[in-house]
C-alpha positions, 0 to 999 in steps of 0.5 A: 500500500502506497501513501502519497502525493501529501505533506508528510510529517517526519520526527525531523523535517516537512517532506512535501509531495511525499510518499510512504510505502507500506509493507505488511505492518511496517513502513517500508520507506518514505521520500519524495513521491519520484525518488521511490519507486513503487512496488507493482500492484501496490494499492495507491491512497492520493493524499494531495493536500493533506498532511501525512502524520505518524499515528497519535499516541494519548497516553491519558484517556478515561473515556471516550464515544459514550463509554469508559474504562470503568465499565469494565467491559471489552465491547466499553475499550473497543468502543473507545478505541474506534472513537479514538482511531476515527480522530487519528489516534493509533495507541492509548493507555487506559486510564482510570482508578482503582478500588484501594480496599480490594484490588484483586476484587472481581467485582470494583476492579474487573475493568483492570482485567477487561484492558489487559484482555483488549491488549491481548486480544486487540481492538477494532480501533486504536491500540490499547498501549497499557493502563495508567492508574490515577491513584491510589498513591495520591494526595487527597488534597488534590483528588479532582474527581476521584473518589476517596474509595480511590485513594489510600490516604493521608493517614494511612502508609502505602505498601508494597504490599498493596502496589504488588497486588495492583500490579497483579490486579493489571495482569501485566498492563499497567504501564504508568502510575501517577503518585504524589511522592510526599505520601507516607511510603511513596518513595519506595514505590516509585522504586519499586515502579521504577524497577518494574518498568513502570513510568512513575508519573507525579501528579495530584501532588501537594509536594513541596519543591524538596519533596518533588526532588526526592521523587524524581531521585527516587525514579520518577519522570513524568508529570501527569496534566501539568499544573492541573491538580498539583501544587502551583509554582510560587517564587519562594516555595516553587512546589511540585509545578516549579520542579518539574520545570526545572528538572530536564529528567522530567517530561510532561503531559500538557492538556492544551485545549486554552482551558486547563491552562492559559495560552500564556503558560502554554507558551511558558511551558513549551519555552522551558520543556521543549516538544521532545519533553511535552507529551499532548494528552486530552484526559479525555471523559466518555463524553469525548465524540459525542454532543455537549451535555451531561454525562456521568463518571464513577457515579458523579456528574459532569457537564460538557461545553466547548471541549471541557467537561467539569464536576456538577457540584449541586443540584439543578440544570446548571454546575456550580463551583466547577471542577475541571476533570477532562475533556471532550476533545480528541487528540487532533482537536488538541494539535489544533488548539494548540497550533491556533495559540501560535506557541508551536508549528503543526509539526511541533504539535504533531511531534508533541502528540506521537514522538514525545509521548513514544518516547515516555513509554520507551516504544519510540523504536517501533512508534511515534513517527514515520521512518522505514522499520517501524509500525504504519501507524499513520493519520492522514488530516486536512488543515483543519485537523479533521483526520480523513483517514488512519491506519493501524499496523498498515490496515486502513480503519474501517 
């Protein structure tokens, strides 16, 4: 199969008029159209006036098309995965919580089991990459949205014990935790994390600056939702938020939809971090894909407008005291907020939502962008981001 005729996006330069061969699941080159000759029979996709991107990789998604990963379901993952892949996204983990008291439990934490089956078995849509868990290990200071049955605690002491029984409770999808490191017994998971491979992320963190060192000495190397739920960077005490920054070791996800965080600080963040350290992620809820309105997430209601979706505090028709808990974006929406902000180029936006986010789950060898080798995982979008087209593993989404 044969890929041409549009802008190709590669980790490192624009080729115009250019074409991508595909062969079986790989890419088997990319060039200008007439520097590469083309197989005979190969199946021809004109791409003329479109822009050829590696497939999108959204290593934060709660929900999406009307469903979430709470719901434990394959046919929920499944659901998500195609809303995904129709806005070319190719890879995602699945990210939700789990039910501290029983993590073992058939019954609150089934949905663990459910993404380790989609992983094995595989999906109609896009790839499911792993689990990332909010939580337990996190400061109910800074919860968000996510229930105390969710969390340890401040007054209990996190094990080991506890962290290996989740670890089961993933069978072996569990690629990316986010803990707040100034909880009581949380350096010696993040050790432990660390030794499994597993990508420590801080994030729903009251920690000082001192704290979030001895974090990031401890292993972690990842931020989750930057400055969103974690303590803000103030000139005397810079907390968690100036640590991060400050701290080369530590990439980031960035929820660019101009809500999360104000284009000022958008433009901040890139201008310390880079796009090679900044990983785009939606956070996106089951209301992703669908019209504006209320929805539901672990038994809370939420409201969606504009691409945000809040926590409904009270009763009534309307929120009040809003929380901001996520979107209702695709990740092509995001690449397209964020080009519209003027802090980065598309092909900046691109690398932030396919390299950089490769490269956080050490898959960059095999993901993340468009060389000879490596998987076929393309979007092909117009200049309005709206993806036409997406390919997984060299098959065209049906």
């Amino acid at each position: 199969m044969i890929v041409l005729k549009g802008t190709i996006i590669t980790s490192t330069k624009i080729i115009k008029d250019g074409i991508v061969v595909i062969d079986g699941k790989r890419i088997g080159a990319v060039g200008v159209s007439d520097r590469v000759k083309i197989p005979a029979g190969a199946k021809i996709i004109d791409c003329r006036g479109k822009f050829i991107c590696p497939g999108f990789i959204d290593v934060h998604v709660q929900g999406a098309g009307g469903c979430d990963i709470l719901d434990g379901t394959y046919e929920a993952v499944n659901t998500i995965s195609k809303t995904l892949a129709k806005n070319g996204v190719t890879g995602f983990l699945a990210t939700t919580v789990v039910k501290v008291h029983s993590p073992q439990s058939t019954v609150h934490n089934s949905h663990l089991k459910v993404v380790s089956h989609a992983m094995k078995k595989g999906t109609n849509g896009a790839t499911v990459l792993g689990t990332h868990l909010e939580g337990p290990f996190i400061n109910p200071a800074k919860c968000g949205m996510i229930t105390k049955a969710n969390i340890v605690g401040s007054n209990s002491h996190s094990t080991l014990r506890q962290l290996d029984e989740i670890i089961d409770a993933c069978n072996g999808s569990l690629k990316m935790m986010t803990i707040a490191p100034e909880m009581p017994g949380a350096i010696d998971i993040i050790k432990k994390l660390k030794k499994n491979r597993i990508v420590a992320s801080i994030g729903h963190t009251d920690a000082t600056y001192d704290e979030a060192m001895k974090g990031f000495d401890a292993g972690i190397t990842h931020a989750t939702h930057m400055f969103n739920a974690m303590k803000s960077l103030y000139h005397r005490e810079p907390g968690a938020s100036g640590a991060i920054l400050a701290d080369d070791r530590i990439s980031i996800q960035l929820i660019a939809d101009g809500k999360h965080l104000h284009p000022a600080v958008v433009k901040l963040v890139v201008k310390q971090k880079a796009p090679d350290k900044i990983a785009l992620i939606t956070d996106s809820m089951s209301a992703a894909g669908l019209p504006e309105g209320r929805y539901v997430y672990n038994g809370l209601k939420y409201e969606t407008k504009d691409g945000l979706a809040v926590y409904c505090v009270g009763r009534g028709t309307a929120c009040r005291a809003p929380t901001f808990i996520g979107t209702a974006l695709t990740l092509n929406k995001i690449i397209k907020r964020i080009v519209d902000m003027g802090v980065v180029n598309l092909g900046q936006a691109v690398e932030m939502a396919s390299l950089t986010p490769a490269k956080v789950l050490n898959i960059d060898d095999r993901k993340g962008s468009l060389e000879k080798g490596k998987d076929a995982d393309i979007a092909v979008m117009d200049k309005n981001c709206d993806v036409k087209l997406t390919i997984i593993g060299g098959k065209i989404l049906k």
